[in-house]
C-alpha positions, 0 to 999 in steps of 0.5 A: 397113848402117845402124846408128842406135846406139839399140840395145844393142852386141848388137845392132850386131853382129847387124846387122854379123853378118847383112850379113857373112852375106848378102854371103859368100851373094853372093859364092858365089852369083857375084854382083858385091862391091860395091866403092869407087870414086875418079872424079877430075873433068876439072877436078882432072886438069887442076889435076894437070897445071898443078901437075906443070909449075908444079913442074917450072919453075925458081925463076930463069929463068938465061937471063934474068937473064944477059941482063939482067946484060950489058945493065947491065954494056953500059948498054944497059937503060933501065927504063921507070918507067910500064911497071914501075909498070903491072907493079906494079898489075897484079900487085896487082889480080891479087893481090886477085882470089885 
């Protein structure tokens, strides 16, 4: 049903009270109703489920902040200060691409 909204609200509602009519004929008659419908693409399934896992990942990885805590208290941890610099670009240049 279209309704330009150039003519009167009687009108309008002989349009809306035609189509109402012509669909109660199809129903009896047994044809299909049209209905709406909802196609979620591969793509947005996929997002879903990363958002589902990225939810469900704990803020503090526990295991590794206690390895890394014995490792000072040990003075076994040396940072590399080139590793962690490359560590800084990359998430930077990873932060510009987004």
């Amino acid at each position: 049903m279209k309704i330009d909204g150039t003519g009167s609200g009687a009108d309008v509602i002989r349009v809306y009270k035609a189509q109402e009519k012509k669909d109660h004929v199809a129903v009896k008659q047994g044809a299909e109703c049209k209905t709406d419908t909802l196609e979620i693409s591969s793509e947005a399934k996929k997002m879903q489920c990363y958002r589902n896992l990225l939810r469900n990942l704990p803020e503090v990885r526990e295991e590794l902040v206690a390895s890394l805590q014995e490792r000072i208290r040990d003075g076994a941890y040396r940072p590399e200060g080139k590793r962690i610099a490359a560590g800084i670009l990359e998430e930077r240049r990873l932060d510009r691409r987004i």
